[in-house]
C-alpha positions in Angstrom: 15.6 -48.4 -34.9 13.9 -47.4 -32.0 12.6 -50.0 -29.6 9.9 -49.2 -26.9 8.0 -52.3 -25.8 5.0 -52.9 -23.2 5.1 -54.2 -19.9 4.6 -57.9 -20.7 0.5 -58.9 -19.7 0.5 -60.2 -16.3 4.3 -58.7 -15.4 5.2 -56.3 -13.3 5.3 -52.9 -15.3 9.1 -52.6 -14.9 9.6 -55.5 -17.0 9.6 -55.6 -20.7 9.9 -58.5 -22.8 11.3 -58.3 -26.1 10.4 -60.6 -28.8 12.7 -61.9 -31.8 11.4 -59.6 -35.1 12.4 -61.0 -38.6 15.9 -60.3 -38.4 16.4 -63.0 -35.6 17.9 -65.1 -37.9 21.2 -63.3 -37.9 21.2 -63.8 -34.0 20.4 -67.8 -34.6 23.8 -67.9 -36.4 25.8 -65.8 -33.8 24.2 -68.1 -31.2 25.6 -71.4 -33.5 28.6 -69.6 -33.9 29.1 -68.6 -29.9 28.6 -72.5 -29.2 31.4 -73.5 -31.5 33.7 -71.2 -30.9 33.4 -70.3 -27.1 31.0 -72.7 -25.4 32.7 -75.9 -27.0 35.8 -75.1 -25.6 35.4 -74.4 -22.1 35.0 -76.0 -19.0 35.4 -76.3 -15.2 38.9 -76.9 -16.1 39.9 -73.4 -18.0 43.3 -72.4 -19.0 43.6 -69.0 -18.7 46.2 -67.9 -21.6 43.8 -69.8 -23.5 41.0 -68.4 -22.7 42.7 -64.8 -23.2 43.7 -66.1 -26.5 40.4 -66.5 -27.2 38.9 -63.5 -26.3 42.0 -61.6 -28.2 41.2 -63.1 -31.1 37.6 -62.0 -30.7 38.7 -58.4 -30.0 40.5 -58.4 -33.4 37.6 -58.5 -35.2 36.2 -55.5 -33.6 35.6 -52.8 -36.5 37.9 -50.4 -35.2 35.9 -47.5 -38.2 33.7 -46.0 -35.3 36.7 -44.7 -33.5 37.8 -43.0 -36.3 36.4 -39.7 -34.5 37.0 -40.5 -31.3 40.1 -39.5 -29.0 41.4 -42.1 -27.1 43.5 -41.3 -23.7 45.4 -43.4 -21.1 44.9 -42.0 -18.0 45.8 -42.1 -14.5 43.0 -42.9 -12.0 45.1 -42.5 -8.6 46.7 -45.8 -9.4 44.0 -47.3 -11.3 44.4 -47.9 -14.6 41.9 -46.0 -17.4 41.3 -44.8 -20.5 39.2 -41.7 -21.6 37.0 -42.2 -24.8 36.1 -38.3 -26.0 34.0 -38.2 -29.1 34.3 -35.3 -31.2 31.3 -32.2 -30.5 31.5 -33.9 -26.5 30.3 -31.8 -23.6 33.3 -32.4 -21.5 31.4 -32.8 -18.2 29.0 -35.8 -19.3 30.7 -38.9 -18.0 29.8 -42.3 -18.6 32.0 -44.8 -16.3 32.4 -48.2 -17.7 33.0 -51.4 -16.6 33.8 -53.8 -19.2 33.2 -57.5 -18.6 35.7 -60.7 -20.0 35.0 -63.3 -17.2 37.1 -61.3 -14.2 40.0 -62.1 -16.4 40.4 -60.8 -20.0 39.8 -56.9 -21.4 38.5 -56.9 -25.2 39.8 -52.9 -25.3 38.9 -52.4 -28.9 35.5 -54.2 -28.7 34.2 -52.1 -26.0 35.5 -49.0 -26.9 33.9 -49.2 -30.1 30.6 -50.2 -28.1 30.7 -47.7 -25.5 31.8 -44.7 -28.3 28.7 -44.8 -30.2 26.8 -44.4 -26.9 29.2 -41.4 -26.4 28.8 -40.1 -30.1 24.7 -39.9 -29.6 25.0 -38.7 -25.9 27.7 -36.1 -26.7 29.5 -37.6 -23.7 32.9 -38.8 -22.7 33.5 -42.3 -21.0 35.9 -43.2 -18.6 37.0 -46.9 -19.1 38.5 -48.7 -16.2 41.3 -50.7 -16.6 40.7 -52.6 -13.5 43.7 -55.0 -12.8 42.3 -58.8 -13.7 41.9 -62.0 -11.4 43.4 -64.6 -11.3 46.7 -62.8 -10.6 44.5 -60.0 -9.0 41.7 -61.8 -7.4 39.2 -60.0 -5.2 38.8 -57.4 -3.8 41.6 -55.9 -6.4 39.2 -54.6 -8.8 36.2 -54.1 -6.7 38.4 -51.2 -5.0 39.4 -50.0 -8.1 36.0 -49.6 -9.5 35.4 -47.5 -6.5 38.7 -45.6 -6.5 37.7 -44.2 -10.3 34.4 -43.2 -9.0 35.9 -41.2 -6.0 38.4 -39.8 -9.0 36.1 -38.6 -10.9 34.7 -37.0 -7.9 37.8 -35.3 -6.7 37.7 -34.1 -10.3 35.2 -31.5 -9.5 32.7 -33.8 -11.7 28.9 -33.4 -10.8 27.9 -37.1 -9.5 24.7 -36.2 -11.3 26.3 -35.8 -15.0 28.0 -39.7 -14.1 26.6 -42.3 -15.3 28.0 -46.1 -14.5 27.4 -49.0 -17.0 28.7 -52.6 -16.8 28.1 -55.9 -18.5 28.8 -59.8 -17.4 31.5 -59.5 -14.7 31.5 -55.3 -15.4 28.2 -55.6 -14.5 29.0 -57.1 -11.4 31.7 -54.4 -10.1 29.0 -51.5 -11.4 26.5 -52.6 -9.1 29.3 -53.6 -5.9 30.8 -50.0 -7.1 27.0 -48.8 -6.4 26.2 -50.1 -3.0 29.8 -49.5 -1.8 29.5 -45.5 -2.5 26.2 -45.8 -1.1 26.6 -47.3 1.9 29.4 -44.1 2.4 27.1 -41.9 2.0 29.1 -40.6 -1.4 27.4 -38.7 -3.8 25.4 -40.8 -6.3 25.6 -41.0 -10.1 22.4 -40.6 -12.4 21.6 -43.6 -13.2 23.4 -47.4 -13.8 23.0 -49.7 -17.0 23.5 -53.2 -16.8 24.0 -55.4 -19.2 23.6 -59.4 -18.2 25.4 -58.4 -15.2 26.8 -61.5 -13.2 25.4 -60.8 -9.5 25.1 -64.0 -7.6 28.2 -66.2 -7.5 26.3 -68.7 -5.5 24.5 -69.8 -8.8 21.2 -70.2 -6.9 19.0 -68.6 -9.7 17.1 -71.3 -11.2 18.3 -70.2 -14.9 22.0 -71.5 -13.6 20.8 -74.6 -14.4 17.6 -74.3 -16.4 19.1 -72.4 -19.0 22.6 -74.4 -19.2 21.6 -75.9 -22.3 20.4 -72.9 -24.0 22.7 -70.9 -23.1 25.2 -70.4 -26.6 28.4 -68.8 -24.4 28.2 -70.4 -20.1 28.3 -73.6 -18.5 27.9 -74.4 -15.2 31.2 -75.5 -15.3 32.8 -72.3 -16.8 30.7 -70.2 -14.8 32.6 -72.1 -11.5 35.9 -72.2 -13.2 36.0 -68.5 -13.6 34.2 -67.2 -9.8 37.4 -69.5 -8.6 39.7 -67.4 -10.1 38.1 -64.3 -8.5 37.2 -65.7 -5.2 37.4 -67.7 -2.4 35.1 -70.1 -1.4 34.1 -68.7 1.6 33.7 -65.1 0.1 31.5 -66.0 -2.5 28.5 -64.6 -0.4 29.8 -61.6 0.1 27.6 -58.3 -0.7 30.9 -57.3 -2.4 31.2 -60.6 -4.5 27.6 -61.6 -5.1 26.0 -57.8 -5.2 22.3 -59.9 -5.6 22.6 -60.1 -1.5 23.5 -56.3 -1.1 21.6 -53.5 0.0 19.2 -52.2 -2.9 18.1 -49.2 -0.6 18.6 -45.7 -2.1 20.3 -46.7 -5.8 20.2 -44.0 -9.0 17.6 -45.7 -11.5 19.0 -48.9 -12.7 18.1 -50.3 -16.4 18.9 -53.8 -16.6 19.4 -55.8 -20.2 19.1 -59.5 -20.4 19.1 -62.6 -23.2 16.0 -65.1 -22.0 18.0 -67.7 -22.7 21.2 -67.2 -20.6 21.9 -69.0 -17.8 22.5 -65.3 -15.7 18.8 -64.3 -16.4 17.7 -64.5 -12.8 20.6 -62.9 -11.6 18.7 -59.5 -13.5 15.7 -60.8 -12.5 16.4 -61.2 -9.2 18.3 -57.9 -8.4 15.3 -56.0 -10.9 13.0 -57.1 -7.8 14.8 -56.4 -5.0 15.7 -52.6 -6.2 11.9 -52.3 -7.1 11.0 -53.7 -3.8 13.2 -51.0 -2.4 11.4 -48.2 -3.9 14.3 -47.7 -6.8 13.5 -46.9 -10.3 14.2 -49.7 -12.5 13.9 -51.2 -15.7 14.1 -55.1 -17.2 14.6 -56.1 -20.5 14.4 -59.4 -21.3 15.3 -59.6 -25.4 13.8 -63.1 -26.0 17.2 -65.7 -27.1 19.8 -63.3 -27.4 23.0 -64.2 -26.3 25.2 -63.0 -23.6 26.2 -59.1 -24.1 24.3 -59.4 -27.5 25.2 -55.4 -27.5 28.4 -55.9 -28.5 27.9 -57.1 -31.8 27.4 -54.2 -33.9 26.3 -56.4 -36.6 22.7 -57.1 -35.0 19.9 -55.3 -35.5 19.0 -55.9 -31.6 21.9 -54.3 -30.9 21.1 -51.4 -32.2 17.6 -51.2 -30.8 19.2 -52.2 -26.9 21.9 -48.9 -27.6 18.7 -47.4 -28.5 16.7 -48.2 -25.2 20.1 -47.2 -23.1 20.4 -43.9 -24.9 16.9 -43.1 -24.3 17.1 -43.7 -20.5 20.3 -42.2 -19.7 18.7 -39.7 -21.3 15.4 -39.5 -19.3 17.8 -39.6 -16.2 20.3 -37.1 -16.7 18.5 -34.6 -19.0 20.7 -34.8 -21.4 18.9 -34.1 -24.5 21.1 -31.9 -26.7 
């Protein structure tokens, strides 16, 4: 199910909305489903082994059949926590680098390896997926340097910076693109290209979709969405380039390929950063898939999901060349 859509009329040509096709109505129920079981529940005011509860139960539903193939690893990152995903038929030198998401706080393993291995299985590539140590017992900047030790790694390797590719969703996708500027601004070899999926950027909550979208959104609140950047950072460091990536320096990125629901409250943060890195002369791409939830690409059960996996293959593709 391959999904290519135009520039919307009167957009910019980098951005692509994607409207609902006659299958929507399976996301309508997960978006019922995400607002009884997640958004109900949480508040300013979160408890955190609740909150992991809930997220473990969610990762217990993952269907665990696509890893059947795939070899799964613990490895060493120079004190960083990871785990190698290596599909069977891999070339060995094809690395994507993920960053899973859960809030700064919670790791679904078995959801995202199960995600990111069919990416792996089409690109006959390997992923590296970082165990980065979670807030609030680990608040910033604990995983940010993590994320950028397992780059420098992967480096020190021997890997080609070219045949890496990061990806990153909801908090992930904030530590992909702080992960990006950091080896940037040090003048450090950069990978291919980044994918990012409803990537948290701006912990100020200034874009107006923080509060425009607060009651569409089937997964964030306001509240939650302050509840959880309090467990990561400080008050005073929530401006940060290395906290709220939206205020970093776009100059000089890979191409970036940004994925977004139109009804979630982080939708300007994509926007937002989408501008500033075409502004800055970077190759980029916005998707907007019209009132999908947040990280709508992990449930393998939508058909959208399928057509976003489609859109990332084909531009990871484009950008690495790797075809075969």
């Amino acid at each position: 199910m391959r999904n290519h859509p135009s520039p919307t009329s009167g957009s910019p040509g980098y951005i692509h909305v994607i409207a609902p096709d006659r299958t929507y109505w399976k996301a309508r129920l997960l978006n019922g489903l995400l607002r009884l079981v997640f958004k109900s529940r949480f508040g300013s005011s979160i408890d955190i082994s609740t909150l992991r509860s809930q997220f473990h139960r969610l990762d217990q539903q993952a269907s665990l059949e696509r890893l059947r193939d795939v070899r799964q690893d613990s490895v060493n990152c120079n004190g960083v926590n990871a785990e190698w995903l290596s599909p069977k038929h891999n070339h060995k030198d094809r690395i994507l680098l993920y960053i899973h998401g859960g809030a700064f706080v919670a790791y679904t393993r078995n959801t995202y390896a199960t995600m990111v291995s069919s990416w792996c299985q089409s690109l006959k590539a390997r992923a590296l997926m970082v165990d980065y140590s979670l807030a609030p017992e680990h608040p910033f900047p604990a995983a940010f340097e993590e994320c950028i030790t397992a780059y420098r790694w992967l480096l020190d390797q021997g890997f080609n910076a070219g045949d890496i590719v990061i990806a990153g969703d909801s908090a992930g996708g904030n530590l992909a693109m702080t992960t990006l500027q950091n080896i940037q601004s040090q003048s450090l070899p950069l990978p291919s290209c980044a994918v990012l999926l409803s990537p948290f950027l701006d912990f100020t909550l200034s874009g107006a979709s923080a509060l425009d979208n607060a009651r569409q959104d089937p997964v964030f609140t306001p509240g939650f969405a302050i509840g959880i950047r309090h467990f990561y950072a400080r008050a005073e460091e929530i401006t940060r380039p290395e906290v709220s990536p939206l205020f970093g320096d776009f100059s000089g990125l890979p191409p970036l390929l940004f994925q977004v629901g139109s009804t979630e409250m982080l939708l300007d943060d994509a926007v937002r950063a989408a501008a500033k890195a075409h502004d800055a002369d970077v190759p980029v791409r916005l998707e907007i898939w019209k009132r999908l939830p947040h990280v709508f690409q992990m449930i393998d059960a939508l058909p959208q999901a399928e057509a976003a996996a489609d859109n990332i293959i084909d531009f990871i593709k484009q950008h690495t060349g790797w075809s075969t």
